[in-house]
C-alpha positions in Angstrom: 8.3 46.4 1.3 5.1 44.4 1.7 4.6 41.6 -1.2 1.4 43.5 -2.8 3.3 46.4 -3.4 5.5 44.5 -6.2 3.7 41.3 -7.1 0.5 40.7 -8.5 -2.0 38.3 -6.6 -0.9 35.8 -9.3 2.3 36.4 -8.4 2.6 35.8 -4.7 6.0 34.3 -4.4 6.2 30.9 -2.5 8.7 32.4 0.2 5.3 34.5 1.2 3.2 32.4 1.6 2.4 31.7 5.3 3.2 28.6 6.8 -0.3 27.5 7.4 -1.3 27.8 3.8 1.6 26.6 1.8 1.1 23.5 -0.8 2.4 20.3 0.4 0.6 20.8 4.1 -2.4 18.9 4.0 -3.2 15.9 6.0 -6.4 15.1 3.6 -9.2 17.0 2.1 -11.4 18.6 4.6 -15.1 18.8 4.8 -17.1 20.0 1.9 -19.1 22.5 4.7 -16.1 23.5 5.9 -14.3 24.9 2.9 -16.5 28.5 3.7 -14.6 30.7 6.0 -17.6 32.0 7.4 -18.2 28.6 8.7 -14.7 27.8 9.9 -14.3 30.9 12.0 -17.1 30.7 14.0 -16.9 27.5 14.7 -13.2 27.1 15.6 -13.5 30.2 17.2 -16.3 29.1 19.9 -14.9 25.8 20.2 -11.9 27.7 21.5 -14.0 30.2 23.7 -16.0 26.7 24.7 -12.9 25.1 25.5 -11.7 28.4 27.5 -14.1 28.0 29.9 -14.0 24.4 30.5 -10.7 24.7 31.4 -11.5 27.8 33.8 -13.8 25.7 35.7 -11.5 23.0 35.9 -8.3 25.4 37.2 -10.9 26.8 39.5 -11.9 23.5 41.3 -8.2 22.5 41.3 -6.7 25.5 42.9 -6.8 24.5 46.9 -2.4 23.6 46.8 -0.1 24.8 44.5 1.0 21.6 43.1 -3.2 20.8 41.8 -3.0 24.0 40.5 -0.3 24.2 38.8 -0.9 20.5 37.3 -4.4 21.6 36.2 -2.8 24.8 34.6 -0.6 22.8 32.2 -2.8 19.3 31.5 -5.9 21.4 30.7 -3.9 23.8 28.6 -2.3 20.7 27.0 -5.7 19.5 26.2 -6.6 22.3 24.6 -3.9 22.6 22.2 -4.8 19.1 21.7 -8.2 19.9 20.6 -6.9 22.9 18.2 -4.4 20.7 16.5 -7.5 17.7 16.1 -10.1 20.7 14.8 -7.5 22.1 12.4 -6.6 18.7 10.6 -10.5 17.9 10.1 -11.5 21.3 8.9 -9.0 22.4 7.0 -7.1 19.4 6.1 -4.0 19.9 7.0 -1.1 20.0 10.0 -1.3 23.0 12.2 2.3 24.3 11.0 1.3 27.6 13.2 2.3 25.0 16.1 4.9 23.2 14.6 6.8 21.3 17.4 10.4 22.3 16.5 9.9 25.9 17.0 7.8 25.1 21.2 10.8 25.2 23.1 12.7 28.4 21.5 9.5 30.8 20.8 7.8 29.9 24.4 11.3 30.2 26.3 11.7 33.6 24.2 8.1 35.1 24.6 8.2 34.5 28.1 11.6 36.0 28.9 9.8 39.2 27.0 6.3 38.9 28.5 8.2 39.4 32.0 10.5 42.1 31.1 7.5 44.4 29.5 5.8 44.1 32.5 8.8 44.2 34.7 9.1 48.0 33.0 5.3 48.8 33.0 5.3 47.9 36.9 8.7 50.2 37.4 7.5 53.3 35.4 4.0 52.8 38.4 6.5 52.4 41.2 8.7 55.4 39.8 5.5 57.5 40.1 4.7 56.2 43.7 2.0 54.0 42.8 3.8 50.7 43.3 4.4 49.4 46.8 6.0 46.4 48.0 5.3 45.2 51.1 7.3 41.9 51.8 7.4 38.2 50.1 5.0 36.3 49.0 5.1 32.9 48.5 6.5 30.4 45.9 3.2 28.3 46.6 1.4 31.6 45.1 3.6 31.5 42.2 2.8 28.6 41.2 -0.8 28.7 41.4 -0.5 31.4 39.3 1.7 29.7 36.8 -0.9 26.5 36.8 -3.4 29.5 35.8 -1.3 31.6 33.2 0.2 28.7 31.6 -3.6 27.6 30.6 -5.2 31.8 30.4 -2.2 32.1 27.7 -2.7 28.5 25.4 -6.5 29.0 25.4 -6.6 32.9 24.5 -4.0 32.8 22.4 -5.5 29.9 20.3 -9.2 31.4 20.5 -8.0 35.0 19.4 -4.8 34.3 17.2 -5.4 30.6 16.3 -9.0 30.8 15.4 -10.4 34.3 14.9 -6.8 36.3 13.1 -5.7 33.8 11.0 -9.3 32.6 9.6 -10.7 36.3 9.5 -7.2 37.1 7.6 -8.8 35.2 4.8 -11.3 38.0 4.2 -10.0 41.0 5.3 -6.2 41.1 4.9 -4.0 41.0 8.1 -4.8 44.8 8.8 -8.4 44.1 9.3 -7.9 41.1 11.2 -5.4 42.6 13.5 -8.1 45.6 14.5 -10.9 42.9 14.8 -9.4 40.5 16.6 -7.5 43.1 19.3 -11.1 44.2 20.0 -12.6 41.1 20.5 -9.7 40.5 22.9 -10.5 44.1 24.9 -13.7 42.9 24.8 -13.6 39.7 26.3 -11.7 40.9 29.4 -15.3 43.6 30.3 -17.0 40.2 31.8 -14.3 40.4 34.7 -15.1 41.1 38.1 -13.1 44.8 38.0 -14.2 45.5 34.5 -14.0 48.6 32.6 -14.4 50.2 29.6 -11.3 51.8 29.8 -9.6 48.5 31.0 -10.6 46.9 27.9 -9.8 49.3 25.1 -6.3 49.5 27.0 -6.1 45.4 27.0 -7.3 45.6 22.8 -4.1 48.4 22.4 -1.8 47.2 24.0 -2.3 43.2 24.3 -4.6 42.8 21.6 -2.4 44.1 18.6 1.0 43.5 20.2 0.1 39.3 19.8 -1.2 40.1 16.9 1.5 41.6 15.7 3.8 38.8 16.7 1.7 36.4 15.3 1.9 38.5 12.0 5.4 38.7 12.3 6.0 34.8 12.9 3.1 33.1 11.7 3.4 30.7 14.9 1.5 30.9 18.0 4.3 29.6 20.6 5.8 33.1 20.4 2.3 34.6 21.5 1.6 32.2 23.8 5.0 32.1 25.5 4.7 36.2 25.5 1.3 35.7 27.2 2.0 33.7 29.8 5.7 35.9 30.6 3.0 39.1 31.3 0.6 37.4 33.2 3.2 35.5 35.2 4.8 38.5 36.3 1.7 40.7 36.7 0.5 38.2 39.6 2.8 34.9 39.9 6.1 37.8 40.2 4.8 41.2 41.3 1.6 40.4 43.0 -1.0 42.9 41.0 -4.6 42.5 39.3 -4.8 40.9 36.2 -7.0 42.0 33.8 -9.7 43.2 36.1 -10.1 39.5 37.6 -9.1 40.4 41.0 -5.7 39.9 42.9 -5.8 36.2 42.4 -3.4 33.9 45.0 -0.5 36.4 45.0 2.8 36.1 44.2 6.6 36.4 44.5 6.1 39.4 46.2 3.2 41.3 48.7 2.3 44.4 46.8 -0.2 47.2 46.3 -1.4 49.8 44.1 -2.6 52.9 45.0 -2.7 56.5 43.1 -4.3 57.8 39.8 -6.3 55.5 38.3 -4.6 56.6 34.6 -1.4 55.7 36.0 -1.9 52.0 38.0 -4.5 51.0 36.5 -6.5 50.6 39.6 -8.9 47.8 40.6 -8.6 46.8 37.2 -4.7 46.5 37.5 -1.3 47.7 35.9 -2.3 47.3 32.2 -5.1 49.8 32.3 -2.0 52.0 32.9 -1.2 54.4 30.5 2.5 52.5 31.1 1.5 49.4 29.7 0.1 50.9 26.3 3.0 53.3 25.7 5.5 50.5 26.8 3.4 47.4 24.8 3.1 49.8 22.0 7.0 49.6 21.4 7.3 45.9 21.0 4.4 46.0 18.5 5.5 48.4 16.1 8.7 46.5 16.0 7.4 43.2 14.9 4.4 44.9 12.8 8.0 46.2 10.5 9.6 43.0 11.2 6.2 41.7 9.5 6.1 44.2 6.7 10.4 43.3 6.0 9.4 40.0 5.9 6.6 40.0 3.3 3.9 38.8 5.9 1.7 41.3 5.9 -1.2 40.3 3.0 -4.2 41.8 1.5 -7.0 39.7 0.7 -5.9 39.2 -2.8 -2.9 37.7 -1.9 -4.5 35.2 0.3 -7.3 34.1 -2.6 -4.7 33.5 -4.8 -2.3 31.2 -2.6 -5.8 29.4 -1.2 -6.0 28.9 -5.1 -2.5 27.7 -5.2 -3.0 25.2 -2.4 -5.9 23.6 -4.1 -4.2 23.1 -6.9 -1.4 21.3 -5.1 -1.5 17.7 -4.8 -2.7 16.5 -1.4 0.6 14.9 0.5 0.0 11.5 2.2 0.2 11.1 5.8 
């Protein structure tokens, strides 16, 4: 059972309290204009967006080999978790535990094992139905252009719409409200692609949109997110050579492949995960961690959180 269905606000128990807001984390006192969360969202939330697309641009320019690419991809998506973990210590005051180093290797390794195997499924449900079709190898050049790209597309999104928009909108509306908000904004963001729909994007905000947000419930760390990001994107176009997200069939892949056939069931220009596959199979994965959330007392209403920003106040502020 959920925390708020035993414990007063006053009596949120220190084991709940999410990693990000627990006493002892500061790095100093933030900003006196900061302390509003209606400042702090926005503002770390288009930073992030900024950031997205000054990484884009860069990726773009460096995509003529694989090895620029795939060298942009990962400095620029360095940099940006840079940035994040340099916004977060000024405006909040304290260390980003949501990235905490010891946890990189394991969740990223984990999330992207799982990002490739849900989409490894989605993609064989389309094939099963005859709208898959493979028609030789790619290249492992195309791969990794695409990885360059993904590994970047999965830091900056992730940071933007898990980072920045969940975890400060949690503050106000509880996690339930910020999951629905911030899986829409995520649909939404994808309708400025080339191959846009509406469709498209109400599938991404199902299916993509709560199952990170669920994780990131579930964890209270982005490198599971991220590393789940990058696993789906890899192996929609480094792996099995279909659009992502309505962007277009981008440099290819592992494989040579094509879609063809109901648009409800490939997902058509768009690609596979305006597939009713993708939902049904995403929606799996989600549940789970939305009960591994709920088991694990991380799912707060916005009383719980006033009280432990109350808590942490009232801690004293830990030196550097």
């Amino acid at each position: 059972m959920s925390s708020n269905q035993h414990q007063s606000p006053g009596e949120v128990a220190e084991r709940d309290v999410p990693p990000e807001r627990a006493a002892g984390n500061g790095s100093g006192r933030p900003p006196r204009w900061a302390a509003s969360t209606w400042v702090r969202l926005p503002l770390l939330f288009v930073l992030m967006l900024a950031a997205d697309g000054v990484a884009s641009a860069i990726n773009s320019a460096a995509d003529a080999t694989a090895l620029t690419a795939l060298i942009a991809g990962v400095a620029t998506g360095g940099l940006v978790l840079g940035a994040y973990v340099a916004l977060v210590r000024y405006l909040e005051g304290r260390r980003p535990e949501e990235l905490a180093p010891t946890r990189a290797r394991r969740e990223l390794g984990r999330g992207a094992l799982l990002g490739v195997l849900l989409f490894a499924v989605t993609i064989s449900l389309v094939a099963l139905t005859g709208g898959y079709h493979v028609h030789g190898w790619g290249s492992i050049g195309a791969a990794l252009t695409a990885l360059g790209l993904m590994s970047c597309v999965a830091v900056t999104e992730e940071l933007a719409f898990r980072g920045a928009l969940f975890r400060i909108l949690e503050e106000k509306t509880g996690t339930w409200g910020a999951l629905a908000v911030s899986g829409l904004a995520f649909g939404c963001l994808h309708l400025v692609n080339k191959d846009a729909t509406l469709w498209g994007a109400l599938a991404i905000a199902i299916e993509a949109g709560l199952m990170f947000g669920a994780v990131y419930a579930a964890t209270r760390s982005l490198w599971l997110p991220i590393g789940l990001h990058l696993g789906w994107n890899m192996a929609e176009q480094g792996i099995f050579d279909t659009g992502v997200s309505g962007a277009g069939s981008g440099s290819g892949g592992l494989l040579r492949a094509s879609v063809s056939g109901p648009h409800a069931l490939t997902g058509g220009a768009f690609g596979p995960e305006a597939s009713i596959f993708a939902i049904l199979v995403c929606l799996v994965p989600t549940a789970l961690f939305l009960l591994a959330a709920k088991r694990r007392n991380r799912i707060y209403t916005r009383a719980d959180l006033a009280q432990i920003r109350r808590n942490a106040a009232e801690a004293p502020v830990e030196a550097l």
